[in-house]
Each structure stands twice: as structure tokens, then as C-alpha cells.
C-alpha positions as CSV (number, residue, x, y, z in Angstrom):
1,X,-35.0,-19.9,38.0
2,X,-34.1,-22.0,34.9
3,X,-36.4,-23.1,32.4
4,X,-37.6,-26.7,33.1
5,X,-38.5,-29.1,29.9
6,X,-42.1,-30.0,29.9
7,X,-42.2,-31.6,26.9
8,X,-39.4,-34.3,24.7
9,X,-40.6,-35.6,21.7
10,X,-39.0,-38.2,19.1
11,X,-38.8,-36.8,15.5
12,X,-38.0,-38.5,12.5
13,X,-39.0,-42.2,11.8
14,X,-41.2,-42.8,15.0
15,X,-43.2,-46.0,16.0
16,X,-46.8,-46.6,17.6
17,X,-45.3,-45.7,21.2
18,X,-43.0,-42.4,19.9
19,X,-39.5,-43.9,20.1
20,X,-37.3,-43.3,17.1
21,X,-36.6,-46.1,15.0
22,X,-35.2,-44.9,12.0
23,X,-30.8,-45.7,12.7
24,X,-28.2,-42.8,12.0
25,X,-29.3,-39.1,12.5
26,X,-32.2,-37.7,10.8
27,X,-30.2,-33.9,11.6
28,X,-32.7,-32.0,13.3
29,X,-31.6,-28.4,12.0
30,X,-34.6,-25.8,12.7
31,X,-37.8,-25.9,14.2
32,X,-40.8,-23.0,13.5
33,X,-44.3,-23.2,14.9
34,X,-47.4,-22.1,13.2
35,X,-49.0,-18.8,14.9
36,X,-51.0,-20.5,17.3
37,X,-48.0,-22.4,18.5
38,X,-49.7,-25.9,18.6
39,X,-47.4,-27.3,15.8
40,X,-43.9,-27.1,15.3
41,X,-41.8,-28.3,12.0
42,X,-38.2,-29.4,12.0
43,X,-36.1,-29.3,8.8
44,X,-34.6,-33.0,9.1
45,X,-31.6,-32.6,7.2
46,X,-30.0,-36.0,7.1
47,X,-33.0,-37.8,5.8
48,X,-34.8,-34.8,3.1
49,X,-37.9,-34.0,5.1
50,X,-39.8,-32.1,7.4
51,X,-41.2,-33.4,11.0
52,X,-44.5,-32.2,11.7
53,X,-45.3,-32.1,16.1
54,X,-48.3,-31.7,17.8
55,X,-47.5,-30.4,20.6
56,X,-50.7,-30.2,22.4
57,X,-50.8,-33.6,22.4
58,X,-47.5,-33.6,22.7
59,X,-46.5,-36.1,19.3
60,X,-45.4,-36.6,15.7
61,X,-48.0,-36.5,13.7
62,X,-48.3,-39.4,10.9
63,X,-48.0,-37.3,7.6
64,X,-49.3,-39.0,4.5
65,X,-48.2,-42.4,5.8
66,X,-50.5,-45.9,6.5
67,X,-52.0,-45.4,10.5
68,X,-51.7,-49.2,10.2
69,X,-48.0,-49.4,9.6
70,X,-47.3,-48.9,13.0
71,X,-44.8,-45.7,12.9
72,X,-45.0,-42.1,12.1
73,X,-43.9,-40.6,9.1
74,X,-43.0,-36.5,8.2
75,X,-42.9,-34.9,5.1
76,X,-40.8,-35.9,2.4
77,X,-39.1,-33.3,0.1
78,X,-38.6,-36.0,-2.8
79,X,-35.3,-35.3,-3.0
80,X,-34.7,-39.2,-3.1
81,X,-33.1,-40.6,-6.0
82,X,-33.7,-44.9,-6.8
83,X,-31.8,-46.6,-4.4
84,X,-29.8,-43.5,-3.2
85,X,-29.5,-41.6,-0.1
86,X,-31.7,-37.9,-0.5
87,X,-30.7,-35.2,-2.2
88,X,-32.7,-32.8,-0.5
89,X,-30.8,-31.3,2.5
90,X,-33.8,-29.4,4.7
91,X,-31.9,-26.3,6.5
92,X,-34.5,-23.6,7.7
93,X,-38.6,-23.2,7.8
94,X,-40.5,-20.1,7.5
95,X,-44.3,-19.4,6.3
96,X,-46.0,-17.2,4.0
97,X,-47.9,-14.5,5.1
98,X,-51.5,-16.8,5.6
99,X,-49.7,-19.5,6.9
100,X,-51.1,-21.7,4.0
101,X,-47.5,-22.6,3.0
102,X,-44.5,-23.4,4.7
103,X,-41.2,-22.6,2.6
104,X,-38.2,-24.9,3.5
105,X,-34.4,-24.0,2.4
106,X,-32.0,-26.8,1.0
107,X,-28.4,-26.7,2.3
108,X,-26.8,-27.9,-0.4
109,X,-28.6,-26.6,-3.0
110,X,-30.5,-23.2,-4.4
111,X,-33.4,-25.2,-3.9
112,X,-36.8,-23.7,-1.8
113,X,-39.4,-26.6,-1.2
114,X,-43.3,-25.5,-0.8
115,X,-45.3,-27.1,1.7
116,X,-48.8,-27.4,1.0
117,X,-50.5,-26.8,4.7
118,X,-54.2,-26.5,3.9
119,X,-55.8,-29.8,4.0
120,X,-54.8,-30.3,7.1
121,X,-51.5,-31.7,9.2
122,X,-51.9,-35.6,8.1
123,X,-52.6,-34.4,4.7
124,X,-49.3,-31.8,4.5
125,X,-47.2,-32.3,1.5
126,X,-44.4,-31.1,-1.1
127,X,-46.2,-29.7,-3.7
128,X,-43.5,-27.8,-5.5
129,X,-39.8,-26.3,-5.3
130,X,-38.2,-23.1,-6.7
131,X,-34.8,-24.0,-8.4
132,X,-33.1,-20.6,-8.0
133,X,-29.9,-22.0,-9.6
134,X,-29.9,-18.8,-12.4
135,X,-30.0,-16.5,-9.3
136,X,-27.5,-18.3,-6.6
137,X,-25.7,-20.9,-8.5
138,X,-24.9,-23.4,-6.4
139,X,-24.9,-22.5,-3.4
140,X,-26.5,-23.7,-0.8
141,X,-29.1,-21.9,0.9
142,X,-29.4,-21.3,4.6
143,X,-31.6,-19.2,6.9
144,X,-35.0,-17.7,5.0
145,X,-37.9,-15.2,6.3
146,X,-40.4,-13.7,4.3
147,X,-41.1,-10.2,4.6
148,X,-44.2,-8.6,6.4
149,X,-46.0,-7.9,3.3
150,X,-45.4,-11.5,2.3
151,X,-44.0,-10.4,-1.0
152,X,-40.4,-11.3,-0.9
153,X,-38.0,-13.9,0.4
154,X,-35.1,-13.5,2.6
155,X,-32.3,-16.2,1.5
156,X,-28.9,-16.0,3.1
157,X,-26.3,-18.2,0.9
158,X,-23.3,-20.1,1.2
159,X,-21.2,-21.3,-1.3
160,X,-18.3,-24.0,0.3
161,X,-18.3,-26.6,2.6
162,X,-21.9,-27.6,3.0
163,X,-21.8,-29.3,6.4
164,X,-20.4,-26.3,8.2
165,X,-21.6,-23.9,6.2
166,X,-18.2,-21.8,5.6
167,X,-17.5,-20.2,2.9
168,X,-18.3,-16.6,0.8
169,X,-21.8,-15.9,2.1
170,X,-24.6,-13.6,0.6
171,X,-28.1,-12.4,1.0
172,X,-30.7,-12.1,-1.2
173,X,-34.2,-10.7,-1.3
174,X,-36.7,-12.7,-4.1
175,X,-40.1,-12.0,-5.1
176,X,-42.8,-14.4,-4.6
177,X,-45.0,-15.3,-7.4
């Protein structure tokens, strides 16, 4: 047998119905869920955010935005600058150890965002980023775990062409604070 879809969701800039309106590619990269697998978060690269999903009730859940605006919003990294595209570039998602945080590598830069997860999943937001740029440079960082004892980060690194992600690669292991 092969698997069947049960479940498509929109992602990114969604209206009242869940159909995308946002135009261009938001660049869906990775997706995680939390333990219980009833959310799921996807890096969205193109646009410097995160998409949170319900997927019991099987939609995208309204993060910080106005329920009277009429569309669904996700997280925002704040990587915008005035009147420019975002500089955040969202790769992968992992979580600590409690699941209180989610931790969100940039793909174009040494950058880790924290994800405040605590207040619950229309309340989610940015609440702080790691500039490893003494440590990596600038590379760009790619896949991340945390290790079972939810000490340390596990950051693989790229430095070249950000969009495909060739280049001299590394790992590195970080202590959290």
C-alpha cells in the first residue's frame, strides 16, 4: 500500500477560508512538530518566518495577527528591514529540551532565532536571536538538533552559494545558555 494524504494545508499568508494569498513563494524548507504531534512549524524561507499548523483541526493558526483582518498570519523573525525584502532566511526547526522554545536556523546567516512557545500558539513570538558570527563567520547555517541533555546545539554550516547550499561545509556543537 502507499501512503494516502489525509490532510493539505496552505501555509504562509492564508485568508478566512485557508487559501494562500500572499504572491511569489513563501519557500517552505522544514517542518517539525511539537511531541504530541498536534502542531507542526515550517521554516518559510522566502518570506523570514515561521508557519505555525494545527493539525487537529487541520489549519494555520493566526499568530499575533488581527482575527478581524480576515487572513492568517505566522511568526515573523524580524529580519525585515524598511521597505526591503527580509533578511532573515528560516532553514531548519528544532526545540529545546521542554519544548518551551523552538530554535530556528538562518540560511544565510550565523543567525539562531528563539521562539517563545509558552503563552500559547496565537501568542508565539521571536523573542531573541544568537548572532554566532565570532564562531561561524558568515556562513550560513543549515540543519540544527539539540542534544538529549538539552545542553548543546548541533549547527551544520555552509559557507557559498546560499540557495543551494554548496560550498565548504562544517559542524559545530554550541552550548546553550
Amino acid at each position: 500500500d502507499r501512503p494516502q494524504p489525509v490532510l493539505q494545508i496552505a501555509i504562509g499568508k492564508v485568508d478566512a477560508e485557508g487559501g494562500a494569498i500572499r504572491n511569489g513563494n513563501t519557500g517552505p524548507t522544514r517542518v517539525a512538530t511539537l511531541g504530541n504531534a498536534d502542531m507542526a512549524f515550517v521554516t518559510l524561507k522566502n518570506v523570514g518566518g515561521v508557519a505555525v499548523v494545527d493539525l487537529v483541526s487541520g489549519v494555520q493558526v493566526d499568530v499575533g495577527g488581527d482575527p478581524a483582518d480576515g487572513f492568517s498570519n505566522y511568526i515573523d523573525l524580524n529580519g525585515k528591514t524598511e521597505g526591503k525584502k527580509t533578511t532573515a532566511r528560516p532553514f531548519d526547526i528544532t526545540f529545546d529540551k521542554t519544548n518551551n522554545f523552538a530554535l530556528v536556523s538562518d540560511a544565510a546567516s550565523p543567525r539562531i532565532y528563539v521562539i517563545d512557545l509558552r503563552k500559547g500558539p496565537t501568542q508565539y513570538t521571536h523573542i531573541f536571536t544568537f548572532d554566532l558570527s565570532k564562531t561561524f563567520g558568515q556562513k550560513g547555517l543549515r540543519e540544527i538538533a539539540v542534544t538529549p541533555d538539552g545542553d548543546q546545539m548541533i549547527i551544520t554550516a555552509t559557507e557559498g552559494v546560499e540557495k543551494s547550499g554548496l560550498g565548504q561545509g562544517s559542524i559545530w556543537a554550541v552550548t546553550l545558555p
